[in-house]
N, C-alpha and C positions, 0 to 999 in steps of 0.2 A: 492496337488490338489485332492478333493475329488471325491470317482469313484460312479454313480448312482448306489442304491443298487436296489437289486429285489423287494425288499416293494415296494420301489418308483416308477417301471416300472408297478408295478403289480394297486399300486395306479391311478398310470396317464393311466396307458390301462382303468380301470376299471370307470375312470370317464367318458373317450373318449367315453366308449363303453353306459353308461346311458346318455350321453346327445345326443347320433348320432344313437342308434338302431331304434328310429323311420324313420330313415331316409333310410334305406335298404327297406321300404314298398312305394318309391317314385318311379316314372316313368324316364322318359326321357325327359325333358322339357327346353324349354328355345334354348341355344345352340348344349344342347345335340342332337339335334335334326340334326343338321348339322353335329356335330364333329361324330357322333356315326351312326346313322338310316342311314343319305346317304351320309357316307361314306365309299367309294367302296373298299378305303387301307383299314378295316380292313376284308374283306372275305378273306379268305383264297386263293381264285382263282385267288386273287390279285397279282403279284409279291411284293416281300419284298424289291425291290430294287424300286416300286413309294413310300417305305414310306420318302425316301430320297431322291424325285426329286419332290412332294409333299409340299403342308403344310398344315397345323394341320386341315385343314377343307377336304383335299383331293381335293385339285385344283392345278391344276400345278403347281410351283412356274415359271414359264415364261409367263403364262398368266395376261395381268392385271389387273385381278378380281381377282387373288390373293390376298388375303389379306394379305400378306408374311408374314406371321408367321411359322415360319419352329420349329418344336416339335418333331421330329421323333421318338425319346425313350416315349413321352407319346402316338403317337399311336401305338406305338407298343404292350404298354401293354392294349390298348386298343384290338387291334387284339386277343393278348393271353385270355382278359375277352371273348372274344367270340369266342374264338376256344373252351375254356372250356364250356360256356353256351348261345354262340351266341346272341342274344338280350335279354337276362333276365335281365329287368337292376337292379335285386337284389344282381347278380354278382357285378357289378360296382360300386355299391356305399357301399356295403361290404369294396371291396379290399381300398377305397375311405378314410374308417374310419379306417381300419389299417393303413394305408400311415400317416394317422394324429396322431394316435398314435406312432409310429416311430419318427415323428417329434416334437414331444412332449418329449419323452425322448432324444433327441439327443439336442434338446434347452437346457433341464434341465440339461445337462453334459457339453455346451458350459456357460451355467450360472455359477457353478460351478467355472469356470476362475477368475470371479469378481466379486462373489457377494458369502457369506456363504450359509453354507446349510438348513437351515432354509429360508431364502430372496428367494435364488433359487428355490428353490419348490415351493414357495409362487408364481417366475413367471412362472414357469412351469404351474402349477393348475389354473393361471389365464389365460394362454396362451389355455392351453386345453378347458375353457370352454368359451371364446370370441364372443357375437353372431355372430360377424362381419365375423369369417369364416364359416358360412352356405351357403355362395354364394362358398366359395375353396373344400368346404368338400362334399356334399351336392351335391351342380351341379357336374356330374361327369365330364363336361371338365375343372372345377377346379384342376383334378388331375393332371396338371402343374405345379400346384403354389406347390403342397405337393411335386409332385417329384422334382426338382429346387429345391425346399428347403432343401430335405435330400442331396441333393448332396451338397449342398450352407454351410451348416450347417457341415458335414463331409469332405471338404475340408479346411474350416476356424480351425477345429478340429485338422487338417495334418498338416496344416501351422504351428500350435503353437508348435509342435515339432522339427519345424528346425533349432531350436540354441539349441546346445549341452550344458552341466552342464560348459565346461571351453568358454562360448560366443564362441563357431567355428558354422558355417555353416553345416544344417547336409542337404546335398542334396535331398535325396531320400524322404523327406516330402516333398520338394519342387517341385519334380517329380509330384509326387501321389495328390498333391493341384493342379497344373495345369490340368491334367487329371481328375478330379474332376470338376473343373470348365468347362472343354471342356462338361460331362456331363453335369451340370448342367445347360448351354445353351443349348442344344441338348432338353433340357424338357421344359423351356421356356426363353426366352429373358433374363432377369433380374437376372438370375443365375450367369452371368458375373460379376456382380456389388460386388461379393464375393473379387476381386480381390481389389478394393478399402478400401471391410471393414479389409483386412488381411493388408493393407500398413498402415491404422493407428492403430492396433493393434500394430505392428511393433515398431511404430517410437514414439507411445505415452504410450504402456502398456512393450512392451519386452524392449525397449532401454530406456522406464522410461524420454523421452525426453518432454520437457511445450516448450510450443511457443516462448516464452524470451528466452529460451536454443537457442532455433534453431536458430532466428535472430541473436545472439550471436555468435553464430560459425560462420555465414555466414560471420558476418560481421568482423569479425578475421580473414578472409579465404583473403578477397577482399580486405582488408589493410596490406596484405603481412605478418600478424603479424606470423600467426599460420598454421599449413598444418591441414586438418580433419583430427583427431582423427580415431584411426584405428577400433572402435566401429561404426563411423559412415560409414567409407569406408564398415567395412560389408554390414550396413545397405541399403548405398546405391547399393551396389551390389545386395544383391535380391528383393531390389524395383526396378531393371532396365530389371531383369529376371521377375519378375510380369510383370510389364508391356510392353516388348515386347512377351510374352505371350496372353498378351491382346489385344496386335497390330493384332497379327498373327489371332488369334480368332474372331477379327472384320473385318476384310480384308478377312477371309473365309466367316464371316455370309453376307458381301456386295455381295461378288462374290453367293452366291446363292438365294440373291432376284434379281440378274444382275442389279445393284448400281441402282435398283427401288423403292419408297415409295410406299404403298398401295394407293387406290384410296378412300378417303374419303369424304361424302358430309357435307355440312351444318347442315343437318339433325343429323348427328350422334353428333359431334362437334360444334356448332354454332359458338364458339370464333375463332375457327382455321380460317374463313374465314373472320373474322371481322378486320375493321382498326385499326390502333392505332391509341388512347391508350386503345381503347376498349379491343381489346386484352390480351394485356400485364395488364390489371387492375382484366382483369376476370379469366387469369390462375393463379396466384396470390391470388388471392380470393380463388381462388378452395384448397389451401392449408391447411386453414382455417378451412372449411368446411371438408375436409379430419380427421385432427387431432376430430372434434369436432365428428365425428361417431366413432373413439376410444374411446374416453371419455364418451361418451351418444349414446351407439347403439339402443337406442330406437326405431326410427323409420329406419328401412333399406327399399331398395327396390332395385328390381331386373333390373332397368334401370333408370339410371340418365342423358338420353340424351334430345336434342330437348329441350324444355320450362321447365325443370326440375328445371332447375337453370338463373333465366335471366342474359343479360346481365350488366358484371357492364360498365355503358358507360361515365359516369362522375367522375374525382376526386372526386365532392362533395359527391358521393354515401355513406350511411352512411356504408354501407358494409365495405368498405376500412379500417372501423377503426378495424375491426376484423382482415382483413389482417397484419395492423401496430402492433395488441395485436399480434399476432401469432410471428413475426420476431424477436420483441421484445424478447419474451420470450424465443425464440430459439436460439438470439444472445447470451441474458445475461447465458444460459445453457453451449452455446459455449465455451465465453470468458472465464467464471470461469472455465470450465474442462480442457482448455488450457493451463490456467495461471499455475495452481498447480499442484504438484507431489503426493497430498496423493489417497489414492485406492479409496477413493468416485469420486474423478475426470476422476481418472480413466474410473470407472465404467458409471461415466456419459456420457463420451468420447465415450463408445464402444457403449452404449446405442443409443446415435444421431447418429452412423456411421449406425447404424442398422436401424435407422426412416430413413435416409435420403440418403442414396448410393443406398438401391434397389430401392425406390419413383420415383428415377429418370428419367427413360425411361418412367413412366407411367405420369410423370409430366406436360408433355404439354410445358414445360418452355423453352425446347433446340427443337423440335419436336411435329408437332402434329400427334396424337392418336387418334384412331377409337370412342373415347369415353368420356364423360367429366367426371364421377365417377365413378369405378369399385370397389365394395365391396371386389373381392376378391385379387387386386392388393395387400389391407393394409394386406393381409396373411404374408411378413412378416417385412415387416415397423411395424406390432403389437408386434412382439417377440420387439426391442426396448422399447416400450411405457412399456410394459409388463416389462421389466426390471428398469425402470423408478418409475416405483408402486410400486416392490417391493423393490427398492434400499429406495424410500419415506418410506415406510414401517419400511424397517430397521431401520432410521435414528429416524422415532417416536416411535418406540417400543423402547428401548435405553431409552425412558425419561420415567421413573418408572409410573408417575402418566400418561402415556397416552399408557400404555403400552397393558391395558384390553380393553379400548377403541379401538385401532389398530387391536387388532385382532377379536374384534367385525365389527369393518369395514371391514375387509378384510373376515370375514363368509359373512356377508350380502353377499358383493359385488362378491363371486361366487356363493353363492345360486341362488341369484338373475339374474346372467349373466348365468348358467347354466339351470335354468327357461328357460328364453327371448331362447334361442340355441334351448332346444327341441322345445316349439312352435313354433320357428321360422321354423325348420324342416317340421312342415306340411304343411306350404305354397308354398315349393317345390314339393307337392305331385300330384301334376298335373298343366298341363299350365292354366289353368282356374283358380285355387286356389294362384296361383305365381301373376298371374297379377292383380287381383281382390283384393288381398291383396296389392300390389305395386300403384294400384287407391286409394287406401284409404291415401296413405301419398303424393300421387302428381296427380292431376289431371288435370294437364299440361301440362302432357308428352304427345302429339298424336302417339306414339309409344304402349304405355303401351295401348288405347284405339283401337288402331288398334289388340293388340295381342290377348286382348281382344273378340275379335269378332273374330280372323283367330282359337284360341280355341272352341268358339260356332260354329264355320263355320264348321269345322272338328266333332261336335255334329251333323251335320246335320241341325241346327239349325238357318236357315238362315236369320230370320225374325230378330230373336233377335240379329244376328250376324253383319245384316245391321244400328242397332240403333247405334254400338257401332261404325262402321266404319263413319258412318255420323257425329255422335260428335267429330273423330276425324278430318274430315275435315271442323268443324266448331273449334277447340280448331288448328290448324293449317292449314289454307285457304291455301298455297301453298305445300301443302304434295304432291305430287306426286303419291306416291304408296298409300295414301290414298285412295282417287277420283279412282286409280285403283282396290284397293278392293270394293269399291262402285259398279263400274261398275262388278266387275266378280258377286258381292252377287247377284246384279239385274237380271242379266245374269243364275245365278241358280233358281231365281224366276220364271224364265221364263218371266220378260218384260226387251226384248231388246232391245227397244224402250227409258228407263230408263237409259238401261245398255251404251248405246250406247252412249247418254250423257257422261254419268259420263266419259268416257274414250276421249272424246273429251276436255270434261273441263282437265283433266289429259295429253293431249297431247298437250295442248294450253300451258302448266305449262315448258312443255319444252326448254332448252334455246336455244337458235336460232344459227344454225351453223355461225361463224365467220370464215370468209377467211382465212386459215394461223394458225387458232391455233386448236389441237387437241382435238376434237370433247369429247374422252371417260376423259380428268381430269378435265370435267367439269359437270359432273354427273356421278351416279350412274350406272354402268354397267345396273342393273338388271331393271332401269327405263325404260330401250329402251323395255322393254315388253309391254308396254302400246299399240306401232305399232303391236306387235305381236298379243296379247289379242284383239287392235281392229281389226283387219283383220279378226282374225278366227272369231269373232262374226257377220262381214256383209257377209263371204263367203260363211254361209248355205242360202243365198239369190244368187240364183243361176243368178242373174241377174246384181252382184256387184262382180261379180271374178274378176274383171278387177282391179277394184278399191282396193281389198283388196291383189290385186299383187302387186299396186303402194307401198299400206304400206310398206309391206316386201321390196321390191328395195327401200322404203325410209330407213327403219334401216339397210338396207345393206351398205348405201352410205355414212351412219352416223360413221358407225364402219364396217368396210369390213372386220374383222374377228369374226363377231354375230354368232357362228356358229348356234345361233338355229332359225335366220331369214332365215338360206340356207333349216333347216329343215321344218321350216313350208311352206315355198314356193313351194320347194318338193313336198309337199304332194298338196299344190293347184295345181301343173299342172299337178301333177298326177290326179287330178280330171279334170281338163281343158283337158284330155287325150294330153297334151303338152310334151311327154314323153320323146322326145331329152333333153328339156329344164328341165323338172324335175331330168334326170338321172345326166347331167349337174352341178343342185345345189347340191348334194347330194355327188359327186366326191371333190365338191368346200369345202363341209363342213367336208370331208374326210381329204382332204388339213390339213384341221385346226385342229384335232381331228381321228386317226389315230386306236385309243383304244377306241371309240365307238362302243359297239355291235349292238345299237340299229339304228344306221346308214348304217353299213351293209348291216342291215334284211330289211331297208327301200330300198335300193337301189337293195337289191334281189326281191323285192315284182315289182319294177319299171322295171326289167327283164322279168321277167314274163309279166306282160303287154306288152313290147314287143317283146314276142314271143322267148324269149332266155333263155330257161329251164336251159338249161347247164348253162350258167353264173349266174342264180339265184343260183343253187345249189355249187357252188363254192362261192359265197357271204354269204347264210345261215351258210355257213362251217366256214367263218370266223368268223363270229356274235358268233357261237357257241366254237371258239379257244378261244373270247376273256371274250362270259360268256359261259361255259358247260350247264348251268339252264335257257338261255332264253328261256321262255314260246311258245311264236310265231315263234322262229326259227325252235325251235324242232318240231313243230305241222306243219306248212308249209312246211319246207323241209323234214319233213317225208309225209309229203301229195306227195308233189311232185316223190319223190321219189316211192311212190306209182302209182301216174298214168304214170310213164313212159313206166309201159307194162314189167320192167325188171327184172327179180327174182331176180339175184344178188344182188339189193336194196333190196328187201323186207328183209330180216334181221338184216340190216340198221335200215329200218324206224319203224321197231316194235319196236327196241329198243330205239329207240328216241320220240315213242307215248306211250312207256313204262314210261320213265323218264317223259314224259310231263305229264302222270295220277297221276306220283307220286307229281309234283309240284301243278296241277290242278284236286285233288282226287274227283273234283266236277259238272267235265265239262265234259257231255255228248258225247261231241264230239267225245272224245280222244277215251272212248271205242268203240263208233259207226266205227273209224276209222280203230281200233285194227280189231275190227268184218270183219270189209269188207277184209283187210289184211289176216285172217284168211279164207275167202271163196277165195280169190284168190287163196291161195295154197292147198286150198279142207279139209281144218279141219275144217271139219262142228262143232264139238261142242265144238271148240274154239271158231268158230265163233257166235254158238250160246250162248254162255256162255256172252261173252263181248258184244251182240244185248242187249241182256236182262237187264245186266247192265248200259247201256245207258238209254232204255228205265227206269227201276227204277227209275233214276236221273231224267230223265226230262219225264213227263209222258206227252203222244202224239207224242214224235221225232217221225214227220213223216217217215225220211228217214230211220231209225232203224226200224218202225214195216212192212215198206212194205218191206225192204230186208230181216228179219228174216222171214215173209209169204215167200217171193220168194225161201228162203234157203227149209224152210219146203215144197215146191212144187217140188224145184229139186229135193229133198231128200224122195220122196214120202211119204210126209208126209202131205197130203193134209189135215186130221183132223185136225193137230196141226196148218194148215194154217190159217183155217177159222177164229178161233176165232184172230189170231195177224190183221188177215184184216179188221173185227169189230170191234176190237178199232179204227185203223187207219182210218176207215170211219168215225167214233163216233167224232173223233178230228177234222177230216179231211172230212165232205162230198162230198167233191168236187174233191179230189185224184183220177182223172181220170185212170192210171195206176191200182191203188190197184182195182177199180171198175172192169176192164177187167178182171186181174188176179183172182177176186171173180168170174166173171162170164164166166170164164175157167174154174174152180174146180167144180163150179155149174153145169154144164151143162154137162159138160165130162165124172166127175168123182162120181159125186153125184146126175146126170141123174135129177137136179132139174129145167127144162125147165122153169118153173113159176121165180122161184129167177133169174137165169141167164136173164131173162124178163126183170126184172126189173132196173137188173143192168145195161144192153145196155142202157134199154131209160134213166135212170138218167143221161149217160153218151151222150146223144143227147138234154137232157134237159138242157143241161148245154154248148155244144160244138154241135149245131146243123152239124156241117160240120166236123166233126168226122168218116172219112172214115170205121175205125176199128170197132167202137162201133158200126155204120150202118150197115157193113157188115156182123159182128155175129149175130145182132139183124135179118138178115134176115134168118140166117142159124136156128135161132130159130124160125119163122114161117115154114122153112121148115121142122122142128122137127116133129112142129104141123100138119103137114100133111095142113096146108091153103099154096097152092100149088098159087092159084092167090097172093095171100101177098105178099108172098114171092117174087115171078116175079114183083110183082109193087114195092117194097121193093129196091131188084136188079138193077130193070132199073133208080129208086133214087141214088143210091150207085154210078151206073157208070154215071148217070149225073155228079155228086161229082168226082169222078176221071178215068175222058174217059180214060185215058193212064192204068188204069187196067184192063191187058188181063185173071188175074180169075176171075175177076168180068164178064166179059164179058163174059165167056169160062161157068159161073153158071148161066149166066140168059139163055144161050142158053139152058143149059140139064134141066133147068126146063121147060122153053116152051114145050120141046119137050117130056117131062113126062109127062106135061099137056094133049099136043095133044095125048100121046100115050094113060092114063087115059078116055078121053073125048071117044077116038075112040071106045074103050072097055065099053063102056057104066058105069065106073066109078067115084063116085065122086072128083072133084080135091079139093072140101073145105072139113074140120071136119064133120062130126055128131054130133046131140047133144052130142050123147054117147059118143064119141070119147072126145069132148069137154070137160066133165064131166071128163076123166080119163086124161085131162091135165095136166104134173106136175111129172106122176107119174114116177117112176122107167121103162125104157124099152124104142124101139123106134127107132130110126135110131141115131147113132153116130155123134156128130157135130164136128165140125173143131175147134181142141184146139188152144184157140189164145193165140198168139206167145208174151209177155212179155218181154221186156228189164229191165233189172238193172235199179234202181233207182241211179239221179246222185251221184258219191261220194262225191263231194265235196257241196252238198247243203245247209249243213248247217254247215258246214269249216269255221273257223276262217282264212280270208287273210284278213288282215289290215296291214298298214304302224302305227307304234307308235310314238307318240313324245321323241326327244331323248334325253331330261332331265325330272327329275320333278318339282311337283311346287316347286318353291325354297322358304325354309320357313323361316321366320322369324325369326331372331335370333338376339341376341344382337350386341351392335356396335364391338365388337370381331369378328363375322363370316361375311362371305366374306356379300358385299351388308348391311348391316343393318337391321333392325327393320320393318319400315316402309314402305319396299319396295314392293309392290305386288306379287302375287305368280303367276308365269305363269301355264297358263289353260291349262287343258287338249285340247291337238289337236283335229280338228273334226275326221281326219283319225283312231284315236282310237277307234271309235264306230263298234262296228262288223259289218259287211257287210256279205255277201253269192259270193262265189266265182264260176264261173260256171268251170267245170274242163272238159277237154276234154275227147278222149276216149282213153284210153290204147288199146295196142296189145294185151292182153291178150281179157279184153269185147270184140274186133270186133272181136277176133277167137268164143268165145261163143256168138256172134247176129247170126256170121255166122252158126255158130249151128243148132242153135235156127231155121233160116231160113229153114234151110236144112229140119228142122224134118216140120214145118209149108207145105214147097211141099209137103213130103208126105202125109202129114194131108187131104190136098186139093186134091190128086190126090184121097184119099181114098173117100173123099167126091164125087167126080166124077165119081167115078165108084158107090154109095149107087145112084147119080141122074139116072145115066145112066141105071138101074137094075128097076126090076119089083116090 
């Protein structure tokens, strides 16, 4: 047995590496989208033990939207591509085209068995450049079919060393192949199917036994003539250890989808739901059609579900006769490799074991599949066909006169297939370029015209992204998630009017609960979005919350485990301030979903509402055990933790509006947040540092430029005030607070009686009943020496607020400055002169008004978020389908302003504040009372 030398590794790496380096400048498209972007097993924050309570999409395997595909070793390496480079998907489809070159020389070393070394290369070289694996190699959740393979491929390898040089049984390859295969199921499904291709390896190439043989012995066994032959007694000895190996290995993979099928609709499969003999004529057919994309991969595409392939519904269908060409030629392949004992039959034998043992879970014929063609299932039913060519090869090179010709066919046909590979490579390069190329060979799919558009949708491009969803539910009138992306496009357009439609036509498509039979195996899990989608679109009509409650209690009653109808409901009577009832759904959806973070943070936000600080901050906590990086957790329960008045938090919440600036390097908030944190514990030029900061980012943050003025007023830094409180008026004219606080500094400290003027009345122009603004404004007539003003001013004021005993306690000492002025034969109004030096520097001292803190939380992100995202589109492989709609962003996700109360800390400095404001006032009463 010849061993692959380094040429040939170096040959076969170096071809792998020219027809698949375009392919490392490809994105993440298609199902990558699922198995990779949002999937939570692989962050690292993830425990290692959901990659094995998981499947390959990161859904539970007990839920029944599972698609039960349990992979565990391919997300694993999944995980490790992204501990090394986290989403670079240059990483992944790298490690993608190594795996396939691995499995390229490990083919050509399993070729080697039966076929020389020349033929073997030949399938090696044809196997490496195949277009047909750019959907295994290429898509990176093809790196199932590659890993499965290496394992598939190096257990069948182990197997053939378990008969020693004298025929004995040599154990320990039979070990090391069973554990081989237990990998190679662990990577995908069909890894198993090795266990079949090693028994007639066994019985047909090691024991050298033809079908005549075996009937023969049998039938010498059951007429008492002959006992089996101690050759076969081996034989059958480790084909009984195979296969109860196989038992044990299918009996574990039942017990972890809990002896459940995945949920498939029509959509994905059409035939699987069809009568017979409709059925049974079109899985059949599909055979056919399989072999004929090995032979002529001309035209491939990335989904062959829904109208891709019609029904065949009639015998008479002329289809059929391809079907009968296909059996035919597969039987007369059989028979003859059965009958005879020389090495072409052999070889023919091991060939068809390889087309037709792994096919077979993917076949439809015992089970249906999420799917009616998968490009990259033939990954390794092609090594077969691939052996097939070159064994044909051999067989016509051998005949002298056709021997220059053969290997002129066989350059063509890898130049040519190594051609078709790289092209084929950039239609992977983005989902836009995947599916727009897969329209051009079938424009029947309404899957492909829906993905279509959810690509332009994600361009932003909503107009063009609506053309493509309407053709799809004109090329498939009862789509479902069609008509649902119809309405979500409308619904971005802004006519909901349109939108609201289309999700009604979509919910009319619904099939009608029948009494007695369960509700979720007869649709699509991700269909009941349609109630979701339309609800949140009538419930920014605040006049149809009722109605868009009933939705939600309709998909709840449909499937009482929706968890994301408990979440949207949530958040409506957290707007319906229904807050028992909200916190209620959200425990319910907790039930169901336990490793929700984002559920948590919803039901901490529902706390706070009402009025249970402590328990919010015990919820964020968890939110935060179960992601350390939630955005919203971090930024609210460090708010909170801020206003609770208690220093022991504040090192806490710095550190977690620390971590939140690091996730959101862009949001205002978080420094404005840092800032106020920093004036609480009196580092002013922290706190100014991180004001400034904010402001940079969002230029105008009101509540950043009046607190950094208020920091520079504390901080007797009244120049540097001025100018942060004209911008904030500049943004802001109407910032009644900053207007005061200007016309504090004005008047007090920069003795500008005219400015501080102006500043009261804007603030009376605006807020005629304005106590504050009134009051200063009259303390600035009294500046001005107009002594009647002032008094008419005053007795305004305490019309305005009779319960003020200083307003009361100043209109008397000016009356009576008056009388005392009048008495003395002076004047109680200006002079011109006087008038003229209005404004200036000098004068009598006014009363510095008293300024509060701007609120903290004014412009705080508290939002409740939706607790999955949209679910995207992926092939009939990932959970839900293709065609399914993408659930919309929740209303509750739109930023709000949250009002925050007041810390112990602020009412110890109001009360301050107050304190100095008395003395202010009593000073002011002794300048009225004085000469």
């Amino acid at each position: 047995m010849a061993v692959v030398s380094w040429k040939e590794m170096l040959l076969l790496t170096g071809l792998v590496v020219g027809c698949y380096w375009n392919s490392v400048s490809c994105g993440f498209v298609f199902d990558d989208v699922s198995a990779i972007l949002d999937n939570k097993d692989l962050r690292p924050a993830t425990s290692l033990r959901n990659l094995f309570l998981n499947d390959f999409w990161g859904t539970p395997m007990a839920e029944e939207r599972s698609h039960k595909s349990y992979r565990p070793l391919t997300v694993l390496t999944f995980r490790l591509n992204y501990l090394f480079s986290e989403l670079s998907a240059a990483s992944y489809h790298l490690l993608n085209v190594v795996l396939h070159a691995a499995v390229c020389v490990l083919f050509l070393r399993v070729c080697r068995l039966f076929l020389d070394k020349t033929s073997s290369l030949v399938a090696a070289l044809l196997f490496a450049v195949h277009p047909i694996h750019t959907e295994a190699v290429t898509g990176v959740v093809g790196r199932a079919e590659l890993l499965s393979s290496i394992f598939l491929l190096a257990a069948f390898l182990a197997y053939t060393k378990s008969t020693s040089a004298d025929r004995s049984i040599v154990w320990a390859p039979i070990a090391l192949t069973v554990v081989l295969v237990a990998a190679a199921t662990l990577c995908k499904e069909q890894g198993i199917t090795v266990i079949g291709i090693c028994c007639v390896h066994e019985v047909f190439v090691a024991q050298g036994f033809t079908l005549p043989m075996l009937l023969n012995t049998l039938r010498q066994v059951l007429q008492g003539k002959d006992g089996f032959p101690y050759a076969v007694l081996q034989t059958l000895l480790k084909l009984i250890v195979l296969v109860i190996s196989t038992l044990l290995l299918v009996i574990v993979r039942v017990q972890v989808i809990q002896s459940q099928l995945p949920v498939f609709t029509r959509f994905d499969n059409p035939a699987a739901v069809s009568p017979t003999p409709t059925r049974q004529l079109t899985f059949n057919y599909l055979l056919p059609v399989n072999a004929w994309l090995l032979l002529n991969p001309s035209e491939l595409c990335c989904d062959w579900t829904m109208g891709t392939i019609p029904l065949v519904e009639s015998p008479l269908d002329l289809r059929n006769l391809a079907t009968l060409v296909f059996y035919s030629l597969l039987g007369l392949l059989a028979v003859h490799s059965l009958r005879h004992r020389t090495s072409s039959a052999r070889t023919v034998i091991m060939a068809l074991s390889l087309i037709v043992l792994p096919f077979i879970p993917a076949s439809n014929l015992f089970f249906p599949v999420g799917f009616v063609v998968a490009e990259r299932v033939l990954y390794v039913p092609s090594m077969g066909f691939c052996v097939l060519v070159a064994h044909g090869f051999k067989i016509v090179s051998h005949k002298g006169h056709l021997k220059k010709i053969s290997w002129l066919i066989i350059g063509v046909l890898l130049t040519t297939h190594a051609v078709k590979t790289f092209k084929r490579n950039w239609d992977w390069e983005s989902e836009y370029t995947l599916f727009t190329s897969a329209l051009k060979v079938n424009k029947n799919n309404a899957k492909l015209w829906n993905n279509v558009g959810h690509a332009l949708e994600n361009q932003h491009d909503y107009v063009k992204a609506l053309q493509y969803f309407l053709q799809a539910t004109r090329v498939q009138p009862d789509d479902i998630g069609a008509h649902m992306n119809v309405g979500r496009t409308y619904k971005n357009l802004n006519k909901s009017r349109e939108a609201e439609d289309a999700y009604l036509v979509a919910k009319s498509l619904m099939p009608q609960v029948i009494p007695g039979k369960k509700y979720a195996t007869r649709v699509a899990p991700n269909h009941l979005n349609v109630y979701i989608n339309l609800a949140n679109l009538i419930r920014a009509n605040e006049s149809r919350l009722e109605e868009a409650d009933q939705l939600y209690r309709q998909a709840i009653s449909m499937r009482p485990d929706f968890k994301q109808a408990y979440i949207s409901r949530g958040e409506l009577l957290l707007k319906m301030n229904k807050l028992t009832d909200a916190r209620d759904a959200y425990l319910r959806a907790l039930e169901l979903d336990r490793t929700n973070a984002d559920l948590w943070y919803n039901l901490a936000i529902v706390n706070i509402e009402m009025k249970d600080p402590a328990e919010a901050l015990k919820n964020f906590n968890r939110a935060l055990e179960l992601n350390p990086r939630h955005k919203l957790a971090l930024f609210n329960s460090a708010l909170l933790m801020q206003e609770s008045g208690e220093p022991k938090f504040w090192p806490e919440a710095n550190r977690r509006f620390l971590t939140y600036v690091e996730e959101e390097p862009e949001d205002a908030n978080g420094y404005f947040n840092l800032g106020m944190l920093a004036m609480d514990a009196e580092e002013n030029a922290a706190a100014e540092r991180w004001m400034r900061k904010a402001i940079g980012l969002q230029a105008g943050f009101r509540s950043a430029l009046f607190n950094l003025a208020l920091l520079y007023s504390q901080s007797r830094r009244e120049a540097d005030a001025l100018p942060a409180l004209d911008e904030l008026l500049r943004h802001h004219p109407e910032h009644i607070k900053g207007l005061i606080l200007k016309g504090d500094i004005l008047m007090n400290h920069k003795k500008d009686t005219r400015g501080a003027k102006a500043c009261f009345e804007r603030i009376l122009s605006m807020d005629p009943g304005n106590v504050q603004g009134k009051h200063n404004l009259c303390v600035v007539y009294f500046e001005e020496r107009d002594l009647p003003r002032a008094a008419r001013c005053l007795e305004e004021t305490l019309a305005m607020a009779p319960d003020e005993e200083y307003v009361r306690r100043h209109l008397s000492i000016v009356r009576s400055k008056m009388a005392a002025m009048s008495a003395a034969g002076q004047p109680v109004a200006p002079t011109a002169a006087e008038e003229e030096r209005e404004g200036e520097p000098g004068g009598v001292v006014g009363e510095e008004v008293e300024v509060g803190g701007e609120g903290r939380g004014a412009d705080a992100v508290g939002k409740p978020t939706g607790a999955e995202k949209n679910e995207r589109k992926s092939s009939a492989e990932s959970p839900g389908g293709v065609a399914a709609d993408q659930s919309e962003p929740l209303d509750g996700s739109q930023s709000d302003e949250r009002t925050t109360g007041k810390s112990t800390e602020e009412i110890t400095d109001i009360e301050k504040k107050r304190a100095a404001a008395l003395k202010r006032l009593e000073e002011i009463e002794r300048i009225l009372s004085g000469d």
